[in-house]
Structures are given as C-alpha cells and as structure tokens.
N, C-alpha and C positions, 0 to 999 in steps of 0.2 A: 822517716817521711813525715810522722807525727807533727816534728820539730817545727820542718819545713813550711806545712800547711797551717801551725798557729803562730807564725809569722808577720801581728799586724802594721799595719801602714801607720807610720810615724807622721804622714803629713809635713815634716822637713820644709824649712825654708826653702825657698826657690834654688837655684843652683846663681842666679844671677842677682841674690838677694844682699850678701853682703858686698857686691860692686855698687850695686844700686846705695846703698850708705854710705859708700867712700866717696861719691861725689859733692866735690867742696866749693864753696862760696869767696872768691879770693878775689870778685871785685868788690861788689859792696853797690850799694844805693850813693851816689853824691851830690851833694847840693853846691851849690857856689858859695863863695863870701856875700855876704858877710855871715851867715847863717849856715858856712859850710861845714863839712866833713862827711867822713863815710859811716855807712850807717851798713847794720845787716838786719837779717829778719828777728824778730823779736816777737814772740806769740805765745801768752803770756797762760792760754789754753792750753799748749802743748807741753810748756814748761811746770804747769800747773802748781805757778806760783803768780799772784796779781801784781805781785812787788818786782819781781826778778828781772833782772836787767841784762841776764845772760842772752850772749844770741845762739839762734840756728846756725851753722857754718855747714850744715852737711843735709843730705836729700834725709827726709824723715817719714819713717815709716806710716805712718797716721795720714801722707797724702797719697798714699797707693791705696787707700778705702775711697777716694774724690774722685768720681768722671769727670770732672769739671773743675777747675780753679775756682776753691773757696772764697779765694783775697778777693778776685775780680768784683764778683758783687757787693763786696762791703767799700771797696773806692769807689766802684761809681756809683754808688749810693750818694756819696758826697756831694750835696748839692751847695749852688750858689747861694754865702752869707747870704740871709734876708733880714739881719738883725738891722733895724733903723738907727741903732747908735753904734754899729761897728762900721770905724772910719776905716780907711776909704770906702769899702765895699756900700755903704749906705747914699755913697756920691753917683755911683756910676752902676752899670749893670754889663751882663755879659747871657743875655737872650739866644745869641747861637748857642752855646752852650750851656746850659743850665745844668747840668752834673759833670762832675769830672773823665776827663774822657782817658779809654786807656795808653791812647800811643803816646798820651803827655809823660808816660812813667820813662819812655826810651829814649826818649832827648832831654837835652840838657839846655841849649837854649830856646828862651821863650819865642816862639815865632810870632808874638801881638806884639810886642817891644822891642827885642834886642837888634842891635843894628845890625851884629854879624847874625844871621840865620841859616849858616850853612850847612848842610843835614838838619834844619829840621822841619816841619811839617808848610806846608806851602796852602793855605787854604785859600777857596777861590770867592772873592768876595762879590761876585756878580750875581744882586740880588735875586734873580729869576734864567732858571738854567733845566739841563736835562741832566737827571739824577737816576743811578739804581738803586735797586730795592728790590724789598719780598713785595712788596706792595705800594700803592701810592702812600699810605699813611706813613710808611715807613723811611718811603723817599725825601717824605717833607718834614717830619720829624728829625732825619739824621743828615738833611743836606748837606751840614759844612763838613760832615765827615766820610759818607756816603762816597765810594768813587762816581766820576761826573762819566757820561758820557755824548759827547758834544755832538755828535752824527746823529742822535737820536735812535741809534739801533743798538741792541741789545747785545749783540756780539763783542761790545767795549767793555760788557759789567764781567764781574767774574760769575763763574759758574753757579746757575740755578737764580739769578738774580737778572729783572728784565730791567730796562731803560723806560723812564717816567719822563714827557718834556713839559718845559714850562713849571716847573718845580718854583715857587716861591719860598727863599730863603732868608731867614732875619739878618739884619745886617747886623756883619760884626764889629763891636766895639771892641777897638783894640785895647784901649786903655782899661777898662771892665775886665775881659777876656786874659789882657797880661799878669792883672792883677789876680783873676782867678786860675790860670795858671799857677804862679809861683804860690797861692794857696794851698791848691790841691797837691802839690808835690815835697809839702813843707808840712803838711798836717801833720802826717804820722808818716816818716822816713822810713821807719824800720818795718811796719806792716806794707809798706809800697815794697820793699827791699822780699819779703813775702810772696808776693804775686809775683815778680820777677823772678827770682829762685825756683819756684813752685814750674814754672813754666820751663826754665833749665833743665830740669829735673825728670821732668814729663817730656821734654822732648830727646833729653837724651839715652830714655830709656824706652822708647820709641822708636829711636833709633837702631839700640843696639841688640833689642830684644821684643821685635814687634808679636810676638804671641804670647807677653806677660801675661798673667792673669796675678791676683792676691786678694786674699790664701789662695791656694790653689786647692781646686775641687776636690774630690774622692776621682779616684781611678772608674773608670767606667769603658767598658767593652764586651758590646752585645754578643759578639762572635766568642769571648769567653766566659763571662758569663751575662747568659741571657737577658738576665732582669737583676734589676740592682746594681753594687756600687761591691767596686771588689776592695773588700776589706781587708782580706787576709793574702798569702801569694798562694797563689793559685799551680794546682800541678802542671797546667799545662804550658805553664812558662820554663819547664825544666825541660822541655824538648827543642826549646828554642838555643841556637848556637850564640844568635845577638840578640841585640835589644830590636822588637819586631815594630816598634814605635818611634814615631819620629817626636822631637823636640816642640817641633814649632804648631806639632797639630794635635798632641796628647799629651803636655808637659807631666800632666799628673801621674798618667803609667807611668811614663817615659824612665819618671824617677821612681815610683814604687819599686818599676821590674828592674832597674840596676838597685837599690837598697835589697834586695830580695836575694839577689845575684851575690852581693858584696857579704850577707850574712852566710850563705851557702857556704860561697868559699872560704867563710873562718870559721863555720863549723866542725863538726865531724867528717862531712863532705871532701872538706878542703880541693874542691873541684876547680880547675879553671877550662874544663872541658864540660860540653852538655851535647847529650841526654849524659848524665849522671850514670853512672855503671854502679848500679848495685850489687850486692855478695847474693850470688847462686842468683842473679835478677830477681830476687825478690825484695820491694823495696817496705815490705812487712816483717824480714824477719828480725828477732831479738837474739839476745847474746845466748850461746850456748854451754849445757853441761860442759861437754865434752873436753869446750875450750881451755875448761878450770886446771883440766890437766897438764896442759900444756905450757912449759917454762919461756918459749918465744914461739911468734905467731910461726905456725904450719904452714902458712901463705905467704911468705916473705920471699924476695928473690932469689935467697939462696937454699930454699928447700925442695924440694922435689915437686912442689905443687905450687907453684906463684900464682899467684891470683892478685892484683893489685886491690881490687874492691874491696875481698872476704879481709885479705890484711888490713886495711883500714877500719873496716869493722871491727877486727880481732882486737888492735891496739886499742880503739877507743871502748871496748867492754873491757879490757882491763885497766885503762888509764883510772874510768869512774869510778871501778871494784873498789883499786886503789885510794883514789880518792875520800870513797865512802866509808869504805871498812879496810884501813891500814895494818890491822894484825888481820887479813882474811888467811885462812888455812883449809886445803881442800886433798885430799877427800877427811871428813872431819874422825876424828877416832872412834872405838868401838867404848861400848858403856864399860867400865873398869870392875871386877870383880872385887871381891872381899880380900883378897892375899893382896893385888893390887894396890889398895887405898891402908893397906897396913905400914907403919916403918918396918924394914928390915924386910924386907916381903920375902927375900931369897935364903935368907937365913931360917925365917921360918917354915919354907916351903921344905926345905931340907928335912927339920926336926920332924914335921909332921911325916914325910914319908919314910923315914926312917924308925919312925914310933907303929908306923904302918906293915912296913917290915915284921917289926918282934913280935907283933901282935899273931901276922899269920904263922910266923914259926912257933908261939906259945902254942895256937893252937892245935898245928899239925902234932906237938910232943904231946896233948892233953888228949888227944886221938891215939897215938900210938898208944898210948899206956894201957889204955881203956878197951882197945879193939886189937892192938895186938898189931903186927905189918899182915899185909893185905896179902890172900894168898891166890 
C-alpha cells in the first residue's frame, strides 16, 4: 500500500502531444517570379541560432505557451516605406493602408494591380460608405478592410460588432497600395510562412483536441482531496473500476489516475481488477515468519488453501528475499559447540568417551580393593 501511495505525478506530456509535433508544413509560403520560390518558416529565436537557415517544417512546441499568434503582430507592425530616397515607394503612397495587412499573407495575387484577381480580396473603393466596428474610430481607421454593411443595420456585421454610416474612407491608390503589397509579402517570406503555420497549427489542434491545455496543471479534485493539488495517487482511486474522469474536462487526473493504474498493474499488484484484493484484507500487512518455512506458496491453486491475494504476496516476499539475500537460509543453525568446530570431531568424540569409560572402571577396582564388595 506504502508503494502505492508514494506514487508521484510524472506530469507526462499530453497524450495528444507527440501528434501535435507530427504536424507538417508541406506547402510552404510562395511568391511569384521573378522573386519566386517557396519558402517555410524560419525563426531564428527558436532555432536559437541568428545564422541558421534551417526551417520549421513541424508544429513547435514553444507555440503552445502563445494565446495569440506571435508572427501576427511583428507583420503588421510593418509599416509603409517612408524613406524619401527608397524608389518607387518615395513616388507614390498607399494611405488606405498604411501597415501590412493580414489577409494579404493568403492570396497570392495582388488585388491593386494584377489583371486576373480571381480569389483575391475585392476592396470597395467608395470613398464614404457604412462600415462595422467596435466603434466609430475603429470603423474609420479600418474601412478598406472592415466588412461594409450597406443597409446600415448591424445585423450585416459579424458578431459583437455594430454598423457605422457615412464612414469616410481614404482612397485607395492602387499603384502605392500594389506596390505595398508585393512589399509586405516579400520582406521576410519565411517569418510570413511563420504566422501562416503557427495558425495551422492552432487550428488543427483545436480542432482535434478542443480541451488542450500546456503543461498541463497538477490533478486537482475537491471531492478527493479537499484542499490542494493531488501529488501523489491517492487510495481512493483503487476503489474505482475506471477511470472516474473525463478527458476533455480533467485532462490532468484523467492521466495521473491511468499512470497510477498502469504502475499498479506492474507492480506487486499486478491487478487488472479493482478494489485490489489484498491477503487476509489487510492492505498493511508485511511478509511473514512463517512464510520462511515454506518451499512453495501455501496459497497457490493447488494447495488446500488458495487464496489468489496471500499468493501474490507470498511470491513477491520471496521473489525480494531472493533478490536481496541469494544465499538466504532459514531456520538459521544453532551456535556450534567445542567438538563441533574441532577437525575429526567424531573421532575424537569416540577417544574421549571411551577414556571416560576406563576412567569409571579404574575407579570402581580402586574401590573394590579398598572397601571390599558391598555387603
């Protein structure tokens, strides 16, 4: 029972932790010619080399500590060249947009330039429209990207966001705007290739395991133990038949109480039945004298007395004996006498009582002489 109860919580990876690494990166980021190829993520943080050129190609552990996509804020950070000598960008300007915006990472063609535009973003250039938002600042700040809704009722926006009319929107320069497109998607390929994956990532294990949690917590259950955080296994999991915890709403028991379970039955236990049957129900008791005596367990199915438990116990206090003390010998001998620890001990046991002999015969003739036969 000892065993049992200091038994602590490994905190073990997830159970859904090495699928979540297996997921792989097998499109890539692409650019077109003339500047084309494909690119993956490259993060030079993670690789924790400033030089390395190696990519990401799999989900990485380091983004299951991010509630949020890392990448996201360091692209749209990227704001519109304002260098006065970096041509063309010093020609023209692009005022709808003045940082990089995210949906430009998922299309490939430029919707301000390219003549085929098919899938890609369709922006509404009608300077003064009805716009949603958290708020009006927010309606007029993000107009070109902002969903529009043209009824002027709220019921168009998506959810938690109301309808703004009259929205004044800077016009877009397509020529500025094409050019700051094909910038922003060309700066750094492989940290865009980053935020894209990162998002994969997160949604497909969202998907397939919406109660992830990482790390995961300490085991915690008020109903067994009251206050605090159960460290060790706990006895009153050994009355349980299954596992009393669900997945998706206590992952952290869920797995302590099977690792708990899984050591049991490679113990001494070797149970795959519960409540645990212990020898004579006591699950305090230790190995016995008595047992010493015994050349195979007294409990065994083919003895008079089967007991499956007490045999299981019987075996494993001799297996340890064994173990411990390989020459063990029981009941141990008595302390050895003087004749004993002699060589010849039998030879000389003889002489002596034989010397023992003539001595009482000397004496009885050393009597007769002297007293005469008894009358």
């Amino acid at each position: 029972m000892d065993y049992y109860l200091n038994i602590t919580d490994p905190k073990n990876e997830p159970d859904w932790f090495d699928w979540y690494l297996s997921i792989r990166d097998d499109e890539g980021f692409v650019l077109p010619n003339p500047n084309g190829g494909i690119f993956f993520c490259n993060d030079q943080e993670i690789l924790d080399d400033p030089f390395s050129s190696a990519t990401l190609r799999n989900c990485q552990e380091s983004w299951l500590y991010n509630a949020i996509n890392p990448y996201t804020s360091q692209y749209e950070a990227i704001s519109y060249p304002d260098d006065p000598e970096l041509l063309p960008f010093n020609q023209t300007s692009c005022d709808a947009f003045p940082t990089c915006q995210l949906e430009w990472l998922n299309i490939s063609n430029n919707p301000f330039s390219d003549d085929d535009t098919s899938g890609a973003v369709v922006y509404n250039e009608e300077s003064v429209r009805n716009v949603c938002g958290n708020d009006y600042n927010d309606a007029a700040s993000n107009c070109n990207t902002n969903v529009d809704c043209p009824s002027g009722f709220s019921y168009e926006c998506p959810e938690g966001l109301d309808c703004f009319a009259n929205v004044p929107c800077p016009e877009i320069n397509e020529e500025g705007c094409g050019l700051f497109f094909d910038y922003c998607r060309q700066l750094n390929p492989q940290l865009n290739q980053c935020q894209r994956f990162w998002d994969v990532c997160r949604r497909d294990l969202n998907a397939s395991y919406s109660y992830w949690q990482y790390p995961l917590p300490s085991c915690t259950d008020s109903e067994t133990v009251p206050e605090g955080d159960i460290v060790t296994c706990p006895a009153e999991w050994l009355v349980e038949e299954d596992n009393p915890y669900e997945v998706g709403e206590n992952e952290a028991c869920y797995s302590f109480f099977d690792f708990c379970r899984e050591e049991v039955s490679t113990s001494i236990f070797n149970s795959s039945e519960y409540p645990i049957d212990y020898c004579e129900g006591n699950p305090s008791m230790t190995c016995k004298e008595d047992w010493l005596y015994e050349e195979v367990s007294p409990y065994s199915d083919e003895s008079n007395n089967p007991d499956p438990a007490c045999d299981r116990f019987w075996n494993h206090c001799r297996d340890q004996l064994i173990t411990e003390y390989p020459r063990w010998y029981w009941p141990l001998p008595g302390i050895p006498t003087s004749f004993e620890l002699m060589p010849g001990e039998s030879l000389l046991y003889v002489l002596v009582l034989y010397a023992h002999l003539q001595l009482t015969i000397l004496l009885f003739l050393v009597r007769l002489l002297l007293f005469g036969y008894p009358k």
